[in-house]
LONU-859831 format. One record per residue: residue in three letters; x, y, z of N, C-alpha, C in turn. Coordinates in steps of 0.05 Angstrom, whole numbers, padded with zeros to 5 digits. Each point is the difference from the previous one (the first is absolute). Example, Ala and Ser with C-alpha at 12.3 -4.5 7.8 and 13.67 -1.06 7.14 Angstrom:
@type ALA; n.x 00264; n.y -00114; n.z 00156; ca.x -00018; ca.y 00024; ca.z 00000; c.x 00018; c.y 00024; c.z 00000;
@type SER; n.x -00007; n.y 00021; n.z -00014; ca.x 00016; ca.y 00024; ca.z 00001; c.x -00015; c.y 00022; c.z 00014;
//
This chain:
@type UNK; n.x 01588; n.y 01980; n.z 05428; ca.x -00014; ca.y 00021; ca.z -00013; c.x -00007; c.y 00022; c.z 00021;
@type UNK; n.x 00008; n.y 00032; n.z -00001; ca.x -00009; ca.y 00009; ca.z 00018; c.x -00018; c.y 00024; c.z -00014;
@type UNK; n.x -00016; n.y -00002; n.z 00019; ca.x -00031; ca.y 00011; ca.z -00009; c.x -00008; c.y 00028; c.z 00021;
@type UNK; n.x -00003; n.y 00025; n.z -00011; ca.x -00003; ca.y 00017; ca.z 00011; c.x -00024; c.y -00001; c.z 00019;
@type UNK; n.x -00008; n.y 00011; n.z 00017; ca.x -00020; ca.y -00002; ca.z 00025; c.x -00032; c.y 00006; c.z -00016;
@type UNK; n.x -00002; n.y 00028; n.z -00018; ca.x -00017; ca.y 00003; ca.z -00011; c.x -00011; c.y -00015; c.z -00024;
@type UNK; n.x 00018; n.y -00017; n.z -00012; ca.x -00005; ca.y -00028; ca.z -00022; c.x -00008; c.y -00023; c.z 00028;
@type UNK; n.x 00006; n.y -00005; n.z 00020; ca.x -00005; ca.y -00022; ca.z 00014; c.x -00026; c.y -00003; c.z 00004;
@type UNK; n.x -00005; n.y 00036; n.z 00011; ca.x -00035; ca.y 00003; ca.z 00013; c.x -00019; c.y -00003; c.z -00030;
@type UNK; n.x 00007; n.y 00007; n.z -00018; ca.x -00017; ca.y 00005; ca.z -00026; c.x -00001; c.y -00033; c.z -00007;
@type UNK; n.x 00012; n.y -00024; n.z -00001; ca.x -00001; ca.y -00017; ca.z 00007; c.x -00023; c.y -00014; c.z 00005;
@type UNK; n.x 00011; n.y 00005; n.z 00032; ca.x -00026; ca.y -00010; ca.z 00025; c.x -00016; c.y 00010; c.z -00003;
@type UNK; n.x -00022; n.y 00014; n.z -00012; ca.x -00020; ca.y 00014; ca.z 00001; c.x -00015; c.y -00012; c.z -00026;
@type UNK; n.x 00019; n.y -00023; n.z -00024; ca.x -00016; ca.y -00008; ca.z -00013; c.x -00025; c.y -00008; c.z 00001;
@type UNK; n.x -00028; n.y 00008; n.z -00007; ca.x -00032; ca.y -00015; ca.z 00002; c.x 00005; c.y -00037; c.z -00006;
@type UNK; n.x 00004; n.y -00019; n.z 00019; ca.x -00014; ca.y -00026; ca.z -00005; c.x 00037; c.y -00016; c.z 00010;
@type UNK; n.x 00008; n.y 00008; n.z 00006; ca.x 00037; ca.y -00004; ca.z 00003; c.x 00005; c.y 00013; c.z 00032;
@type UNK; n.x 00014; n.y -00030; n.z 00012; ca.x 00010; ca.y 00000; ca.z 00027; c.x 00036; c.y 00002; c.z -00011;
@type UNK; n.x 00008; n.y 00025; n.z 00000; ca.x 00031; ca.y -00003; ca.z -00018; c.x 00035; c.y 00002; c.z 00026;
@type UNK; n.x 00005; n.y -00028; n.z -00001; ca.x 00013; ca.y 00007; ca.z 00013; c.x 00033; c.y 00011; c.z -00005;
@type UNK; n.x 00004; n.y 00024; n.z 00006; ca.x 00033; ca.y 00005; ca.z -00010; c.x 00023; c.y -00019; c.z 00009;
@type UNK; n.x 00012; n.y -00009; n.z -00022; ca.x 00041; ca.y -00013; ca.z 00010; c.x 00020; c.y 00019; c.z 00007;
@type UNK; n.x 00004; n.y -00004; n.z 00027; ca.x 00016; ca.y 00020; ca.z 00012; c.x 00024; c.y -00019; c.z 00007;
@type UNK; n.x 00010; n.y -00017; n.z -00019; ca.x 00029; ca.y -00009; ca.z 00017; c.x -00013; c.y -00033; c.z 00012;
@type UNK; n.x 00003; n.y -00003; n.z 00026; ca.x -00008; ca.y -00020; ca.z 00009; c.x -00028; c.y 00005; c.z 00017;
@type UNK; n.x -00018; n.y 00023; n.z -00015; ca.x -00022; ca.y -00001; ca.z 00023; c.x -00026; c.y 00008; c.z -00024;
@type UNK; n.x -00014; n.y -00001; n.z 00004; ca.x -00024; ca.y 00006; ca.z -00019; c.x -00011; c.y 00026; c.z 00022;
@type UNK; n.x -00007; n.y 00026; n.z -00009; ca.x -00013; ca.y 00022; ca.z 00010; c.x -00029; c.y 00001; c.z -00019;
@type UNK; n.x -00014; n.y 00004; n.z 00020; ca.x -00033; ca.y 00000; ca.z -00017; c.x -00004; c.y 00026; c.z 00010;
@type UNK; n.x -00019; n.y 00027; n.z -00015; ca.x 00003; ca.y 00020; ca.z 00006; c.x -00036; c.y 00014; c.z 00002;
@type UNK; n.x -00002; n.y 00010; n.z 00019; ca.x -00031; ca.y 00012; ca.z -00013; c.x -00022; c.y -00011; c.z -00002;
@type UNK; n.x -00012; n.y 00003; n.z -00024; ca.x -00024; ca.y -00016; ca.z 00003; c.x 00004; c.y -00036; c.z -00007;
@type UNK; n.x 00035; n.y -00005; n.z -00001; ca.x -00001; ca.y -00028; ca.z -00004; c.x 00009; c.y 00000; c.z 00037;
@type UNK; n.x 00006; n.y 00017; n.z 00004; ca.x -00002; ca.y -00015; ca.z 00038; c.x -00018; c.y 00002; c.z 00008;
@type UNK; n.x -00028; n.y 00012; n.z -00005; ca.x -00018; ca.y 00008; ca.z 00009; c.x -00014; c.y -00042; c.z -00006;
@type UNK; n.x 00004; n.y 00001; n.z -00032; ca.x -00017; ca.y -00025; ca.z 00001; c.x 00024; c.y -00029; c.z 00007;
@type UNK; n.x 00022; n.y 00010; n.z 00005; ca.x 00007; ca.y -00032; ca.z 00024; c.x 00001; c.y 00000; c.z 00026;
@type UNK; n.x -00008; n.y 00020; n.z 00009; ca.x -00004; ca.y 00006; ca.z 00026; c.x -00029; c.y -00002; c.z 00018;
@type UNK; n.x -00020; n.y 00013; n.z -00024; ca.x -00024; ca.y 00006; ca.z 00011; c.x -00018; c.y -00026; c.z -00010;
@type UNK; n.x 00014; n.y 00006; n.z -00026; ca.x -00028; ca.y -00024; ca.z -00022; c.x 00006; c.y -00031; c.z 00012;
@type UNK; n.x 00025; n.y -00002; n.z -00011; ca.x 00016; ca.y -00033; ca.z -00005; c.x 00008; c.y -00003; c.z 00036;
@type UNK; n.x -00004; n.y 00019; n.z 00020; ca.x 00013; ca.y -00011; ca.z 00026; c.x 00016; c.y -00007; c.z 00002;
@type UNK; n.x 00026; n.y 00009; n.z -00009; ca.x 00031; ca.y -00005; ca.z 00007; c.x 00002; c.y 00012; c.z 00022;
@type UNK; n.x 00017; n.y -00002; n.z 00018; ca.x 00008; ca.y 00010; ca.z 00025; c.x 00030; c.y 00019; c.z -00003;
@type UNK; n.x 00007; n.y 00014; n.z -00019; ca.x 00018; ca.y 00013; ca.z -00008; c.x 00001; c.y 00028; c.z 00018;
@type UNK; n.x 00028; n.y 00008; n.z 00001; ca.x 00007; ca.y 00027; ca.z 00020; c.x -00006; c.y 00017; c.z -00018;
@type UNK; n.x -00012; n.y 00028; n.z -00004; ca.x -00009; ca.y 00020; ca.z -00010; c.x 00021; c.y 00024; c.z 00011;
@type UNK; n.x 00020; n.y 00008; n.z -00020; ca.x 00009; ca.y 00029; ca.z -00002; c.x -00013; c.y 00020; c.z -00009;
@type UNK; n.x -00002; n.y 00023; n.z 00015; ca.x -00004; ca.y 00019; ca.z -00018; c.x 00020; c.y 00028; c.z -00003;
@type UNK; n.x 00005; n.y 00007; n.z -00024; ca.x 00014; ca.y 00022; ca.z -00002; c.x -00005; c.y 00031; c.z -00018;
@type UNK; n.x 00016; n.y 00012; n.z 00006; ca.x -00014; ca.y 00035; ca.z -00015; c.x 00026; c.y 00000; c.z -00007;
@type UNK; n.x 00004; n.y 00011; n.z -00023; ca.x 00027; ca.y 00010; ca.z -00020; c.x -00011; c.y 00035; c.z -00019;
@type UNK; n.x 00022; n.y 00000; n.z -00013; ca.x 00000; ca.y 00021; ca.z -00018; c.x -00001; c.y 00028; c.z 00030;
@type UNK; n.x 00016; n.y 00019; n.z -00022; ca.x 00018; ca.y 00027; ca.z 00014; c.x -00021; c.y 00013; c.z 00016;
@type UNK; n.x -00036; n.y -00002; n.z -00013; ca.x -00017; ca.y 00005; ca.z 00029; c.x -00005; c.y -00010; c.z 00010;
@type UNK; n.x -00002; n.y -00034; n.z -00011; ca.x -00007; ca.y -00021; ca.z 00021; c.x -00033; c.y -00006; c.z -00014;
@type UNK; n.x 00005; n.y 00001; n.z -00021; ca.x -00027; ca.y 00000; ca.z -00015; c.x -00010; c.y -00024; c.z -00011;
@type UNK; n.x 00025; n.y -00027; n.z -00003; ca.x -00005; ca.y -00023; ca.z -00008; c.x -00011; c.y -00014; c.z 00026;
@type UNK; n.x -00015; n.y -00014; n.z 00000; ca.x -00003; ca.y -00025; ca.z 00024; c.x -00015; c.y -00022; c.z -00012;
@type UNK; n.x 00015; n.y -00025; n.z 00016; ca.x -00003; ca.y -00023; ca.z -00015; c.x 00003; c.y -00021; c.z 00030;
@type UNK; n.x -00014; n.y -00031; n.z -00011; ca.x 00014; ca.y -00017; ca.z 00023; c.x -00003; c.y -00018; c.z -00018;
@type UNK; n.x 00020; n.y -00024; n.z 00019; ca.x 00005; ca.y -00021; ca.z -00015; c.x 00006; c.y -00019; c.z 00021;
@type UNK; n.x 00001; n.y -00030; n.z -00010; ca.x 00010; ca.y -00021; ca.z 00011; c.x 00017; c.y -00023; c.z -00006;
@type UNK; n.x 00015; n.y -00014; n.z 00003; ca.x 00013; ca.y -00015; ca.z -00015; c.x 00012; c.y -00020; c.z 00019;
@type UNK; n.x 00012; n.y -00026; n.z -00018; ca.x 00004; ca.y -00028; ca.z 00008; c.x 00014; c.y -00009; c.z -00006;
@type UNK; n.x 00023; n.y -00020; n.z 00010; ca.x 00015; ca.y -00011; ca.z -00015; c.x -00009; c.y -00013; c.z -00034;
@type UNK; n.x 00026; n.y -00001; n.z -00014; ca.x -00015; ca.y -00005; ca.z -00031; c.x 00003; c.y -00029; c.z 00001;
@type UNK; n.x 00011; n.y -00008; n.z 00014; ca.x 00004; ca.y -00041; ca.z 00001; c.x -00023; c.y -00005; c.z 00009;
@type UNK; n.x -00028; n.y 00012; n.z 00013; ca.x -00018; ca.y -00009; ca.z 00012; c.x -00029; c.y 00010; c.z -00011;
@type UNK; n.x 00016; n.y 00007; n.z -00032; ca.x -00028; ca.y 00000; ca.z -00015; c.x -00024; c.y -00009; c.z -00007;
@type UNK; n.x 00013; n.y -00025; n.z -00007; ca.x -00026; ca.y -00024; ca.z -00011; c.x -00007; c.y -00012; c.z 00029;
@type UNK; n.x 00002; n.y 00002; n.z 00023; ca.x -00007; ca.y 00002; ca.z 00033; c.x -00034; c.y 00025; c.z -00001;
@type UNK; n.x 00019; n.y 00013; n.z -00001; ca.x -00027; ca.y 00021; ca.z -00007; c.x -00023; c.y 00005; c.z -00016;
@type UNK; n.x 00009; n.y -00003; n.z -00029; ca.x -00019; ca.y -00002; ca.z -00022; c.x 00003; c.y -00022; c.z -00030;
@type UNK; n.x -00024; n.y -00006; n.z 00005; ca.x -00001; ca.y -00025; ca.z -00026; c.x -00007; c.y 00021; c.z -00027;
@type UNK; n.x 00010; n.y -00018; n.z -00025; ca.x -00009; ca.y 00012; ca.z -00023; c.x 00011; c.y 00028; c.z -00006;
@type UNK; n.x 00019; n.y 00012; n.z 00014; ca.x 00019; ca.y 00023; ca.z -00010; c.x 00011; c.y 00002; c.z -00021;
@type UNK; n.x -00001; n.y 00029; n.z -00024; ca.x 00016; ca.y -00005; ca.z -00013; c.x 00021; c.y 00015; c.z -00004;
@type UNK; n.x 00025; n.y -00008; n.z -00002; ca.x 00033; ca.y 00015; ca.z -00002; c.x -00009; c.y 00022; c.z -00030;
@type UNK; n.x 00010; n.y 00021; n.z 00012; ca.x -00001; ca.y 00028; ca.z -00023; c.x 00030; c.y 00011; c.z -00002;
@type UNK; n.x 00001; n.y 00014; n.z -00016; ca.x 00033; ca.y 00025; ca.z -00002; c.x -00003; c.y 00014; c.z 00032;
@type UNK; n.x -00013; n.y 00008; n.z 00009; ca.x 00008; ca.y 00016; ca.z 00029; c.x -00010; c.y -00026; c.z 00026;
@type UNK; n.x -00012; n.y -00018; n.z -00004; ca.x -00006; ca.y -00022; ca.z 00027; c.x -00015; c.y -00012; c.z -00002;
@type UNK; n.x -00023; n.y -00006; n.z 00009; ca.x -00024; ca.y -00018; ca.z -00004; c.x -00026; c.y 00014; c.z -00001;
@type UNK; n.x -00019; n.y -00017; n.z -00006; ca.x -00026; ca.y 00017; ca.z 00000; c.x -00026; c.y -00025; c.z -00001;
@type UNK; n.x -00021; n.y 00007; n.z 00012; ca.x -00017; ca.y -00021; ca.z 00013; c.x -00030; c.y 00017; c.z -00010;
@type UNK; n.x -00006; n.y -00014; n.z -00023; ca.x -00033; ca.y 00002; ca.z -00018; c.x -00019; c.y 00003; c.z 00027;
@type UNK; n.x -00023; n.y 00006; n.z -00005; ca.x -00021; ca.y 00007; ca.z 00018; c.x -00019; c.y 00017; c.z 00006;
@type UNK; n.x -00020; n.y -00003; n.z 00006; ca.x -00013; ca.y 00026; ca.z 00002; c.x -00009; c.y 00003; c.z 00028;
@type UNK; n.x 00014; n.y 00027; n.z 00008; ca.x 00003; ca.y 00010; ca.z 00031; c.x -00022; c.y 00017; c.z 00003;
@type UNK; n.x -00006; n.y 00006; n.z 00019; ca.x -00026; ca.y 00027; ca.z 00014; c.x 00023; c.y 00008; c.z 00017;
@type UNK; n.x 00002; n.y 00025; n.z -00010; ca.x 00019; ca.y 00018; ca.z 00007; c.x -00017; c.y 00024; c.z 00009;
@type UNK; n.x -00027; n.y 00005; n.z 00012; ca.x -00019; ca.y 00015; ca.z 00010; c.x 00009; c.y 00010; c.z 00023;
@type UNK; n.x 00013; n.y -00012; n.z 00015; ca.x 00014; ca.y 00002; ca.z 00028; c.x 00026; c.y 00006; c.z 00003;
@type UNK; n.x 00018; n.y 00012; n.z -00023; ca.x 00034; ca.y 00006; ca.z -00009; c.x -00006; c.y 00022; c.z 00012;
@type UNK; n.x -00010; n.y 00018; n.z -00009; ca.x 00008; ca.y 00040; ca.z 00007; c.x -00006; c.y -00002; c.z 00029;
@type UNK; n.x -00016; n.y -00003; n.z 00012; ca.x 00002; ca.y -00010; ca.z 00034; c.x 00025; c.y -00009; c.z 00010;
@type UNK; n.x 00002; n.y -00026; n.z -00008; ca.x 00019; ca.y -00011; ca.z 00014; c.x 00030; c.y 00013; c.z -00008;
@type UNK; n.x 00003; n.y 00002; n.z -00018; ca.x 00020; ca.y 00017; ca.z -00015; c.x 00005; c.y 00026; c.z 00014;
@type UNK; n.x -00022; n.y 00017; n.z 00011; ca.x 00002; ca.y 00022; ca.z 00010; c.x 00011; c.y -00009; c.z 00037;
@type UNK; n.x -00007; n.y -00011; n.z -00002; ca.x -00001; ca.y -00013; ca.z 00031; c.x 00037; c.y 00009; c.z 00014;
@type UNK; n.x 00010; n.y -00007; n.z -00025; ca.x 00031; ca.y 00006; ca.z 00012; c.x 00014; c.y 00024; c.z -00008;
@type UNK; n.x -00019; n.y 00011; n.z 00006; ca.x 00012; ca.y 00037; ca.z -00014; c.x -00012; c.y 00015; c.z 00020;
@type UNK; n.x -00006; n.y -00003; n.z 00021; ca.x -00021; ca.y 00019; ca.z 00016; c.x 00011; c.y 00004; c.z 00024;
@type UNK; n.x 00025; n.y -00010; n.z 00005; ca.x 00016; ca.y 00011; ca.z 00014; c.x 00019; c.y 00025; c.z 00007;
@type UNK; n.x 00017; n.y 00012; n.z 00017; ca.x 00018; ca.y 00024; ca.z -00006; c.x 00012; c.y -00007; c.z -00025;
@type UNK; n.x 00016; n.y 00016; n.z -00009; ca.x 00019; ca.y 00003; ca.z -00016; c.x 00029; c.y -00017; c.z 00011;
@type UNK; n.x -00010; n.y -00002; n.z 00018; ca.x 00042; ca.y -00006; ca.z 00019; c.x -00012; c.y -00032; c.z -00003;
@type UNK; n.x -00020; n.y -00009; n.z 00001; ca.x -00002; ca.y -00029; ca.z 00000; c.x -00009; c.y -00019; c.z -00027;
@type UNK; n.x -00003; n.y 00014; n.z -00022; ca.x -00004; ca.y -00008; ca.z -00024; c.x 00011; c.y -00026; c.z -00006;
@type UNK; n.x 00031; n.y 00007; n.z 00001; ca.x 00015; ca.y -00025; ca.z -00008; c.x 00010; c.y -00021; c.z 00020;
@type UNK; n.x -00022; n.y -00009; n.z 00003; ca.x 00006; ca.y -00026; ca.z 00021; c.x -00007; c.y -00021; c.z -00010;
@type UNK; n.x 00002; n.y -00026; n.z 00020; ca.x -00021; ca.y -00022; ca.z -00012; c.x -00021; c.y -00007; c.z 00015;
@type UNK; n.x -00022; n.y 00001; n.z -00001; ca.x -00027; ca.y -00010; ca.z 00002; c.x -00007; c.y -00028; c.z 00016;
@type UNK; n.x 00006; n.y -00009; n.z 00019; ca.x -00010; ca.y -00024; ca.z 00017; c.x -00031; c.y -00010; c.z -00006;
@type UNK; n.x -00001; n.y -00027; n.z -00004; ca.x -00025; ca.y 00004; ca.z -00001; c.x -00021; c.y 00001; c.z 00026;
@type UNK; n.x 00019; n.y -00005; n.z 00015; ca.x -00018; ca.y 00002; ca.z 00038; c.x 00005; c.y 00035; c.z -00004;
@type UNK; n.x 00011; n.y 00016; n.z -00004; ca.x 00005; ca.y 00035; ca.z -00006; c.x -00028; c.y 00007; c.z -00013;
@type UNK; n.x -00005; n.y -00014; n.z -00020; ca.x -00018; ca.y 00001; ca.z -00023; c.x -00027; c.y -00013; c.z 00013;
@type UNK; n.x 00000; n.y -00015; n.z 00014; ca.x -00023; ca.y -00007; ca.z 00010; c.x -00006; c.y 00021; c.z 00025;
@type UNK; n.x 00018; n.y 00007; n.z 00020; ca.x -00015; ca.y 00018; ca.z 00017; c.x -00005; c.y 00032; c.z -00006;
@type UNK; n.x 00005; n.y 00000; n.z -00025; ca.x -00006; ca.y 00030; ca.z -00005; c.x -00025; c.y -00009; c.z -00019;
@type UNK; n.x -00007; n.y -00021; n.z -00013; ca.x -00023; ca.y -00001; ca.z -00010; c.x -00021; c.y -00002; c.z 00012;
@type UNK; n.x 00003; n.y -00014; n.z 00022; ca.x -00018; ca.y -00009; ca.z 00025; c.x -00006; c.y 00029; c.z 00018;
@type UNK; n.x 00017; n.y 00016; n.z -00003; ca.x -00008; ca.y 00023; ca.z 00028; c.x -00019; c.y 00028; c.z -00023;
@type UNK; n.x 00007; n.y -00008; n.z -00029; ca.x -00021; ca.y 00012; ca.z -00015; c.x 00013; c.y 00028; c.z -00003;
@type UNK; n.x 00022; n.y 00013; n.z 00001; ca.x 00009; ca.y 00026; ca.z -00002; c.x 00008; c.y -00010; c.z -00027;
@type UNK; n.x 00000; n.y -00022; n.z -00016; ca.x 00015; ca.y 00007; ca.z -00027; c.x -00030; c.y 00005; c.z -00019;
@type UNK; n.x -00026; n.y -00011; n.z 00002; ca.x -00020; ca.y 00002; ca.z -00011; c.x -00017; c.y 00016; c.z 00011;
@type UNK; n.x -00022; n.y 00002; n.z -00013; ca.x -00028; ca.y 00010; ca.z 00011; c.x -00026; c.y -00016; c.z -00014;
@type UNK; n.x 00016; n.y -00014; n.z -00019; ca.x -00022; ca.y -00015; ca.z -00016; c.x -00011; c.y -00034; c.z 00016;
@type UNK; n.x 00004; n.y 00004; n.z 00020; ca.x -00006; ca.y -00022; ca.z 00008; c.x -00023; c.y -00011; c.z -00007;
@type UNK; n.x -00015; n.y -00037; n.z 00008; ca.x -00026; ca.y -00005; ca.z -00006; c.x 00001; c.y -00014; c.z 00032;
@type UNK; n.x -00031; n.y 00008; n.z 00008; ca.x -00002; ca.y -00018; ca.z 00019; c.x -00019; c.y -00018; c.z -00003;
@type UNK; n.x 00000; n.y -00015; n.z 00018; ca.x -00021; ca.y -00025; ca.z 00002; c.x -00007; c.y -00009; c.z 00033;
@type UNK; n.x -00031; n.y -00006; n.z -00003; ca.x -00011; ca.y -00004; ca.z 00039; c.x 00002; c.y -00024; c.z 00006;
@type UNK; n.x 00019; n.y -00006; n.z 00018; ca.x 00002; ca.y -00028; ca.z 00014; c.x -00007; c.y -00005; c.z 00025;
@type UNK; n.x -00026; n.y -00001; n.z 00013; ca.x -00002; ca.y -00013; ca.z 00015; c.x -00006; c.y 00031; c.z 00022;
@type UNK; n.x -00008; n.y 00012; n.z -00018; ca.x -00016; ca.y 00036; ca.z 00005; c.x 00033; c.y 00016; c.z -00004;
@type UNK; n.x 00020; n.y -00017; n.z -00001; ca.x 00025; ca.y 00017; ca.z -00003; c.x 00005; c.y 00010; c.z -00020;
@type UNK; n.x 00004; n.y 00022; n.z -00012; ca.x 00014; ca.y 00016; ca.z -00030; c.x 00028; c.y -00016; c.z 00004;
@type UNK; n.x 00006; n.y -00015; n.z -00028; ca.x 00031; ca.y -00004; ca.z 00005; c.x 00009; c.y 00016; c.z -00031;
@type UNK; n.x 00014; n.y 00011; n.z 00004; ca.x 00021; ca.y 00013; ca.z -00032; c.x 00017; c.y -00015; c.z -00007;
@type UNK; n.x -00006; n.y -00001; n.z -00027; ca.x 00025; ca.y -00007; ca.z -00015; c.x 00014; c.y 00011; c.z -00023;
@type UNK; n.x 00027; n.y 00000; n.z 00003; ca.x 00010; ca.y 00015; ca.z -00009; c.x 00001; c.y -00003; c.z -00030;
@type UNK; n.x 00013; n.y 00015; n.z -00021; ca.x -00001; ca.y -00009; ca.z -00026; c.x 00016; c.y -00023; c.z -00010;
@type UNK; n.x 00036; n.y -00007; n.z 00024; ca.x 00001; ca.y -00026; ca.z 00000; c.x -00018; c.y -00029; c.z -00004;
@type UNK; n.x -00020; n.y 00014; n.z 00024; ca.x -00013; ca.y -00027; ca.z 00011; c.x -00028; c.y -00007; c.z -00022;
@type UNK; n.x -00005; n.y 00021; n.z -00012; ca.x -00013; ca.y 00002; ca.z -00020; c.x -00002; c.y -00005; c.z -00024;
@type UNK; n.x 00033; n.y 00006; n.z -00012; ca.x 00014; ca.y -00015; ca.z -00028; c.x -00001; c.y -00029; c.z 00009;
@type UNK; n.x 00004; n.y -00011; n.z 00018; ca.x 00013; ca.y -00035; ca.z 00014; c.x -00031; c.y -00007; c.z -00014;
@type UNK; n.x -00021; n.y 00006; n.z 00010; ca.x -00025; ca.y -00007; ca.z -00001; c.x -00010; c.y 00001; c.z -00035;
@type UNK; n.x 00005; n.y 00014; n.z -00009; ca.x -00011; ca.y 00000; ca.z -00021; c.x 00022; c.y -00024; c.z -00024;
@type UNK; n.x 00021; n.y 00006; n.z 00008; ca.x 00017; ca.y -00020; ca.z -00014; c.x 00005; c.y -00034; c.z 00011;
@type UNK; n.x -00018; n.y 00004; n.z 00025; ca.x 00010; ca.y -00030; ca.z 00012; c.x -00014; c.y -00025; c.z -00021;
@type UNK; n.x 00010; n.y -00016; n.z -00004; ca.x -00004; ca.y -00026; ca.z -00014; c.x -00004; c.y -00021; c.z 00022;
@type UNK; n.x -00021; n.y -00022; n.z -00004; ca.x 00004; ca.y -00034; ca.z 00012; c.x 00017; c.y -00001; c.z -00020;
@type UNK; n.x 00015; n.y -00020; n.z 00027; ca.x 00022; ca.y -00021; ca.z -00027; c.x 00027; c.y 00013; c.z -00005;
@type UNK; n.x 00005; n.y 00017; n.z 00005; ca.x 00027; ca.y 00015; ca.z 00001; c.x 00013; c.y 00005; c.z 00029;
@type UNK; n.x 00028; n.y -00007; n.z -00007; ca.x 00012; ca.y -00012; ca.z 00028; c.x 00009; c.y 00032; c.z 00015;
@type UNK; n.x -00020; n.y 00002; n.z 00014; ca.x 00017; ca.y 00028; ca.z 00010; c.x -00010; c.y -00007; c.z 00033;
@type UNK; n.x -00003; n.y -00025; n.z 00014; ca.x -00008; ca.y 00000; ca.z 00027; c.x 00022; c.y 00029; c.z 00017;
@type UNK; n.x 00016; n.y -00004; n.z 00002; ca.x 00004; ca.y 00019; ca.z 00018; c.x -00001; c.y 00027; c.z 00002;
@type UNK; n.x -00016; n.y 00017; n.z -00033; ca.x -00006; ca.y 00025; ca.z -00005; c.x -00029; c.y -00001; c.z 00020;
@type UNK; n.x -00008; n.y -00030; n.z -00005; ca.x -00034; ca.y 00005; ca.z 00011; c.x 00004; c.y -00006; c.z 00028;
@type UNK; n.x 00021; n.y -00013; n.z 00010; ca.x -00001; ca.y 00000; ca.z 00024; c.x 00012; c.y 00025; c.z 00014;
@type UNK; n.x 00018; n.y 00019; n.z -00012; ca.x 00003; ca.y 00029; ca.z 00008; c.x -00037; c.y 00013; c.z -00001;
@type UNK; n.x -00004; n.y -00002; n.z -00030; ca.x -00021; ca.y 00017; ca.z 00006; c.x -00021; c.y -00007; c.z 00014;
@type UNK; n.x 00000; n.y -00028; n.z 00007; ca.x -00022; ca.y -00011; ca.z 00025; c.x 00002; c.y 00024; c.z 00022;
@type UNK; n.x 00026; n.y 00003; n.z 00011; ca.x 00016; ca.y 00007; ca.z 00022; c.x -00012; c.y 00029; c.z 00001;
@type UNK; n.x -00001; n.y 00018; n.z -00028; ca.x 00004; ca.y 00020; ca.z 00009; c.x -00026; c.y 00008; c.z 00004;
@type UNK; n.x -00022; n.y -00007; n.z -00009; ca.x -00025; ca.y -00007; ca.z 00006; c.x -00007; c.y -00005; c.z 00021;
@type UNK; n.x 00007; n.y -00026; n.z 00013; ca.x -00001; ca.y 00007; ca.z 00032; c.x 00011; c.y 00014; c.z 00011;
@type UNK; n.x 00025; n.y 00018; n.z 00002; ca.x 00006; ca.y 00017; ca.z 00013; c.x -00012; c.y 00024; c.z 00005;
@type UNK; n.x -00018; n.y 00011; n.z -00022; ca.x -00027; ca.y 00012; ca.z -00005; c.x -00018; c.y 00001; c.z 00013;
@type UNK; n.x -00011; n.y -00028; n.z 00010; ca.x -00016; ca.y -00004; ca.z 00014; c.x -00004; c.y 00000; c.z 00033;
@type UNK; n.x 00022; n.y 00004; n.z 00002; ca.x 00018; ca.y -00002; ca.z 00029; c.x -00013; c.y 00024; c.z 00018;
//
């Protein structure tokens, strides 16, 4: 089934739906459904982002995975006419941020892909925000960024994400340094 770019995003943007598109052998999640497997659910997924249309007026990112390594990823999915899609209710309070996050570059670098060590030292040196929050540790102001901020408000006991918390242990002490 091939599905135009503007039906894919209208899609992903469903209220209460993680939707992921069937592209062949890979599942592409787009938008505010990469926003919530990336940020919410803590997948460790590569983040593209790209600008289209004759001014360059569309921009979108997305991520995607092999499709054999679905049910690896997510329990309780259900198969639709365009791919899958995952019930829930997300806090998507932190999308237009993060979302903006990969557009604030030149023009000549738009269409790249996004590292997430790329993505962490430009969040960390604070030229992509201004909204930071701080907090006094020990008479120290430490900032955090809106990353480090979404992690916090969405972190769960009991959900297996040790090595998100042991990054963000890390970047916390590096803060403190």
């Amino acid at each position: 089934m091939n599905i135009k770019i503007n039906d894919k995003l209208e899609i992903s943007q469903r209220q209460g739906f993680l939707s992921l598109i069937d592209e062949g052998s890979f599942l592409r999640i787009y938008n505010q459904s990469a926003f919530i497997v990336t940020q919410i659910l803590q997948h460790n997924f590569k983040i593209s982002a790209h600008t289209i249309g004759k001014f360059q007026q569309y921009h979108f990112v997305y991520c995607a995975f092999p499709k054999r390594n679905l049910h690896f990823h997510f329990e309780n999915i259900r198969k639709t006419a365009w791919g899958y899609e995952l019930t829930g209710e997300y806090d998507l309070v932190d999308y237009d941020n993060w979302f903006k996050q990969f557009f604030v570059q030149t023009h000549k670098n738009l269409n790249r892909n996004i590292t997430a060590q790329q993505l962490d030292s430009h969040l960390t040196s604070g030229h992509l925000f201004s909204n930071e929050r701080s907090v006094e540790i020990e008479g120290k102001p430490i900032y955090l960024n809106p990353e480090q901020i979404m992690f916090l408000r969405n972190w769960q006991r009991g959900y297996n994400n040790n090595i998100v918390i042991e990054n963000f242990i890390e970047s916390l002490q590096r803060k403190l340094r």
